[in-house]
C-alpha positions in Angstrom: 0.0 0.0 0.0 1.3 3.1 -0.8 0.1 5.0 2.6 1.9 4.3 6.2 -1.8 5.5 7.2 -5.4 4.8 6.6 -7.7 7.5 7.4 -10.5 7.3 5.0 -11.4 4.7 2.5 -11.0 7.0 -0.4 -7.0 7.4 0.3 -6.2 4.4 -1.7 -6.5 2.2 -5.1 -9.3 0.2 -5.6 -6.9 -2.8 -5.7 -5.5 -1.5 -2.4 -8.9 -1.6 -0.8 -9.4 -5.4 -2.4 -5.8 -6.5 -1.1 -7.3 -5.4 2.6 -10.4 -7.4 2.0 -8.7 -10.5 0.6 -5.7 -9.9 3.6 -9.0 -9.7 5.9 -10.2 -12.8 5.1 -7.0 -14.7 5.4 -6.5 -13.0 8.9 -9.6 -14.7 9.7 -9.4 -18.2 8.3 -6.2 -18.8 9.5 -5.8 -16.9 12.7 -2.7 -19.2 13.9 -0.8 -18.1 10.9 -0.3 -14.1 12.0 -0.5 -15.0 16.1 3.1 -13.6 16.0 3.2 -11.0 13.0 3.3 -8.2 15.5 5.0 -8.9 18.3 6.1 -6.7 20.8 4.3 -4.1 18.8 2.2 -1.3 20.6 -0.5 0.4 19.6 -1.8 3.6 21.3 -5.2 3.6 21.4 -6.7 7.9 21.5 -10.6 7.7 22.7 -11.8 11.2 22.3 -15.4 9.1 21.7 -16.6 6.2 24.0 -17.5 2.7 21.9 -17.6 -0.9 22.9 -16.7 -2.5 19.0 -13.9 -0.1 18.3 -12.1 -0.7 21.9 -12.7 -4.4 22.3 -11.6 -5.1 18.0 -9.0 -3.1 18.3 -7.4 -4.2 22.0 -8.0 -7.8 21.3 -7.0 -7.8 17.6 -3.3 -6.5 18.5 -3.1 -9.0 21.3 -4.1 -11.4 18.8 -1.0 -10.4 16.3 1.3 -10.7 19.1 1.5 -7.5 20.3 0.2 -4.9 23.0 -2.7 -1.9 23.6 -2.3 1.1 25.2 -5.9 2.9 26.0 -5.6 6.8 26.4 -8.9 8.1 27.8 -9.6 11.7 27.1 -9.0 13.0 30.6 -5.5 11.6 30.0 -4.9 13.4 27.1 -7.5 16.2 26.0 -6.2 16.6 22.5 -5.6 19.9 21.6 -6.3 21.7 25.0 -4.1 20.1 27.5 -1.6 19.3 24.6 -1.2 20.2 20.8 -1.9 17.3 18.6 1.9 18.2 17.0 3.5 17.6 20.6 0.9 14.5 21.6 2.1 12.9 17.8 5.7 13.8 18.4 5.9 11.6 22.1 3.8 9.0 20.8 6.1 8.4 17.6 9.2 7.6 20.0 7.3 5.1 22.3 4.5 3.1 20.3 4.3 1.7 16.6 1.2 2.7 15.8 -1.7 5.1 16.9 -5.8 4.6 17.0 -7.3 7.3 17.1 -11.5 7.6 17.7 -12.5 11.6 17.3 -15.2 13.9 16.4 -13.3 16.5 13.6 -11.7 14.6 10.2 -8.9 17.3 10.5 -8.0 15.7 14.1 -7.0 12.4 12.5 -4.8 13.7 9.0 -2.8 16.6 11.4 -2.0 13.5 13.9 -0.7 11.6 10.8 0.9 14.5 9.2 2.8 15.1 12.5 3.5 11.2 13.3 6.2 8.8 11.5 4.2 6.0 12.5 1.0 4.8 11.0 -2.0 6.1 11.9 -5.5 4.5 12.2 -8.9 6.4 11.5 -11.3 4.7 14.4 -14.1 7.2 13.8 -14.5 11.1 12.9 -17.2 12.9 12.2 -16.9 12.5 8.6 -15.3 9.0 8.0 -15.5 5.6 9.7 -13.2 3.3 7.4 -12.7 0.4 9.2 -16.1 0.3 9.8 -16.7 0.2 5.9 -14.4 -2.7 5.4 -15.8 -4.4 7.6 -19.6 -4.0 6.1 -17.8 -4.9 2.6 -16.0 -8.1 4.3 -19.4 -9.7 5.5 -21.3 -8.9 2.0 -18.4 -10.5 0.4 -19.0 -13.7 2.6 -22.4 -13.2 2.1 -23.4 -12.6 -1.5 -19.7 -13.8 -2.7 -19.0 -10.5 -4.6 -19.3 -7.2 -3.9 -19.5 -5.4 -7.3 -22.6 -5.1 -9.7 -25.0 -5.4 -6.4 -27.3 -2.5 -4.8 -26.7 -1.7 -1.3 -29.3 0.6 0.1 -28.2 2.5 3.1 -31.3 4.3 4.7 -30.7 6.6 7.6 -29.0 10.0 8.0 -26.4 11.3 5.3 -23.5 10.5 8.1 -20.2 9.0 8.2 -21.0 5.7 7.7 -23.0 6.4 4.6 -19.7 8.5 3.5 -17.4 5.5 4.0 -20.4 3.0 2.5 -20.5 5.1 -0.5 -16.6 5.3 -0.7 -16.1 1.8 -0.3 -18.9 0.8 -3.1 -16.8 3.2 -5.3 -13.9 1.3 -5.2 -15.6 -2.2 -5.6 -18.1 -1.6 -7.6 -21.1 -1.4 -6.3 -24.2 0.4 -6.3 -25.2 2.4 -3.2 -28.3 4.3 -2.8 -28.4 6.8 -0.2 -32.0 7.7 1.0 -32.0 10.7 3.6 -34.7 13.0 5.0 -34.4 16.3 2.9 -31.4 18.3 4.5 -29.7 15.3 5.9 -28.1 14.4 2.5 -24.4 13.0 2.4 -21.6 15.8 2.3 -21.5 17.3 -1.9 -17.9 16.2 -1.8 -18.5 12.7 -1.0 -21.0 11.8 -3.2 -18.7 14.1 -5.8 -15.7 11.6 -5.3 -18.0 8.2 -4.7 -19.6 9.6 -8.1 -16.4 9.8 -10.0 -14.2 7.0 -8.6 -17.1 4.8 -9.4 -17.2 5.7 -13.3 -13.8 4.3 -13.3 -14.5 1.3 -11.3 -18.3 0.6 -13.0 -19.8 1.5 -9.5 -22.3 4.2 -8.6 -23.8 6.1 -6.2 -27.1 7.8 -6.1 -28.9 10.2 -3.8 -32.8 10.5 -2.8 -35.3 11.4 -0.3 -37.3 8.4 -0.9 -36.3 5.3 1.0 -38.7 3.0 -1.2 -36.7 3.8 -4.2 -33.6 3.0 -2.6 -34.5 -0.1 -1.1 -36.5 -1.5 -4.2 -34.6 -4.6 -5.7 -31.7 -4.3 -3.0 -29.3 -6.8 -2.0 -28.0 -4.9 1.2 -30.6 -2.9 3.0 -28.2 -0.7 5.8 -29.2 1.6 8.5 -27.5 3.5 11.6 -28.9 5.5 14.9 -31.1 8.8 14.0 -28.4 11.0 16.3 -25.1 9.9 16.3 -23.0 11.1 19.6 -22.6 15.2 19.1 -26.5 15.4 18.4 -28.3 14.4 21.3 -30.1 17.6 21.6 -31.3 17.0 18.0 -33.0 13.6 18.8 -36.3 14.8 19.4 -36.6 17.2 16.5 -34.7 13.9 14.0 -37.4 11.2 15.4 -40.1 13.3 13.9 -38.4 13.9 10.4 -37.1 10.0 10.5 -40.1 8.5 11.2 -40.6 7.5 7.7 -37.2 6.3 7.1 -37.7 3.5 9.3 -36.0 0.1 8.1 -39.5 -2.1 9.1 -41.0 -5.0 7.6 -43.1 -3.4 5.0 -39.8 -0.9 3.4 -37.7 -4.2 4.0 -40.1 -6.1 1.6 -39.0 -4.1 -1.4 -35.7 -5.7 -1.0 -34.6 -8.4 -3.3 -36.1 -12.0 -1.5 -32.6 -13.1 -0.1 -31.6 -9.5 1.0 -29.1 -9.2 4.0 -30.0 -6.7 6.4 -26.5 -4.4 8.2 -26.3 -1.7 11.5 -23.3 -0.9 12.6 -24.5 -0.8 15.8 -25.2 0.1 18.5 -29.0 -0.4 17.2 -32.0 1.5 18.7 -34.9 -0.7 18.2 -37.7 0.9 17.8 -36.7 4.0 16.0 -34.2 3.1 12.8 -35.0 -0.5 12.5 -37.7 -2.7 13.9 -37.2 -6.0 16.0 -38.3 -7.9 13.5 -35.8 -6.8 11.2 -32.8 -7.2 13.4 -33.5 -10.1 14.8 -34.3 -11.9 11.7 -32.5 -14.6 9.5 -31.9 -12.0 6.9 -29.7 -9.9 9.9 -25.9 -10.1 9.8 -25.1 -7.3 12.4 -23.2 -9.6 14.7 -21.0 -11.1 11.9 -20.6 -7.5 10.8 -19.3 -6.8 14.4 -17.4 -9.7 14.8 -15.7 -8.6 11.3 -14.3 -5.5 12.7 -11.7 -7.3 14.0 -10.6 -9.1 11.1 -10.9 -6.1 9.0 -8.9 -4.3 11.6 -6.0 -7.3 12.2 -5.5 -6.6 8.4 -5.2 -2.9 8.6 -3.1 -3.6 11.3 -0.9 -6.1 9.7 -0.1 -4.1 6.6 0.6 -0.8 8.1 2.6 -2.1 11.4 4.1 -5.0 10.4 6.5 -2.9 8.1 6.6 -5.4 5.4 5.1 -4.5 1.8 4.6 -7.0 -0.3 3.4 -6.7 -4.3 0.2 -6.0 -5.0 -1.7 -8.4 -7.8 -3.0 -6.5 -10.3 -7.2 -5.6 -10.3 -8.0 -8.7 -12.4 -6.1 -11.3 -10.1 -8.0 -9.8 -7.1 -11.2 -9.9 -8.6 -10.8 -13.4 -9.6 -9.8 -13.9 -5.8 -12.9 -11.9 -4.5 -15.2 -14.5 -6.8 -13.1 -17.7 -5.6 
């Protein structure tokens, strides 16, 4: 890979971004195999945001690899108030080999890796969530057995997650719809960039207000929380205008007959998605979770372990992705 970081999904190659899914997949067939790949290798783990699938993938996929966590809470640091991201990046590139970083502003995470000669992880921001992406790609690969030329509807507010989602379809291929209340659209320069990368790629990306359209003839139906941490005051005001955005039985039904239903948790039930959708066959939100860590040993792996090996070319890895 040609980064030492990985901070948003649209940083790399498409081939890059199959290599992690095929590395992924390895990672988590043959866990024995990279038990020592990173040993005696730290990673610093920054929480600026509280989560239970970021801290326990990350912590137990390093231990995993061979090597060590170290959680920094953000009483211990306060980024940027009680020390300058420059000076926090500076001590941390002298005692650890990687950094994890979980934050609310994008420019948090790319001035950390500008500043550090170690890699640098993206665990959240308020415009990305990467490894959350690879993940979702990693269990609709095991799932459907390819991931381009299929609709994945993502219904819900215009939010990180649909960011990375659309990035991530861009690179492989696939088609994302994005249905949003009016005003809660994805970021123009997402959809701008999903939009282009996927001409190149023979993906797409497509915006609308109406969730029916989106889901109609989908093979992934995807939803997240209504108010993601930073908008709790706006949770009364969003149940109202998300009402009808709801991931139920009936909007579900418009799906293709074998559709897979993804969160990326945690879920409200109730409010995003009913119980009846969760909970069903057709729900993979647990293997989704469980697949942050493999998505996350590979990330791991390939920026930490300091070894870079060749890349096979687009058609090798899509014949690999179809194996």
């Amino acid at each position: 890979m040609h980064s030492k970081d990985f901070l948003s999904i649209k940083d790399f190659s498409p081939s890059e971004i199959q290599y992690l899914l095929v590395l992924a997949r390895q990672v988590k067939a043959h866990p024995g195999t990279y038990s020592d790949a990173l040993k005696r290798k730290t990673l610093a783990m920054i929480f600026e945001k509280p989560s239970l699938r970021t801290r326990v993938s990350f912590d137990v996929g390093i231990q995993q690899l061979g090597g060590f966590s170290l959680y920094l809470s953000p009483a211990e640091i306060n980024l940027g108030k009680r020390e300058s991201i420059h000076d926090v990046a500076k001590n941390l590139e002298r005692m650890v080999d990687g950094i994890m970083i979980r934050t609310f502003a994008h420019e948090i995470v790319e001035e950390m890796a500008h500043h550090a000669g170690i890699p640098v992880i993206n665990g959240l921001t308020d415009y990305s969530h990467p490894c959350q992406a690879l993940a979702d790609y990693l269990t609709i690969w095991e799932a459907l057995g390819k991931f381009d030329d299929i609709k994945i509807a993502y219904v819900g507010d215009g939010n990180n997650v649909a960011h990375s989602l659309m990035f991530a379809g861009a690179q492989l291929g696939s088609h994302v719809w994005i249905a949003t209340p009016p005003g809660y659209e994805p970021k123009p320069d997402a959809l701008k960039w999903a939009v282009e990368r996927g001409r190149e790629t023979g993906g797409s990306c497509n915006v609308t207000n109406d969730p029916r359209e989106a889901v109609l003839a989908a093979d992934v139906v995807y939803t997240d929380v209504w108010a993601s941490m930073g908008q709790e005051s706006e949770k009364e005001k969003r149940q109202e205008l998300f009402a009808p955005y709801q991931v139920n039985k009936k909007l579900f039904g418009h799906a293709q007959k074998k559709a897979i239903f993804l969160h990326c948790l945690p879920a409200h039930r109730g409010d995003e998605v009913t119980a009846d959708v969760i909970d069903s066959p057709q729900s993979l939100v647990f293997q989704q979770a469980e697949n942050r860590l493999h998505a996350q040993k590979a990330i791991m792996l390939e920026l930490m372990k300091g070894e870079f090996v060749k890349l096979p070319d687009i058609t090798e890895l899509r014949e690999l992705a179809h194996v």
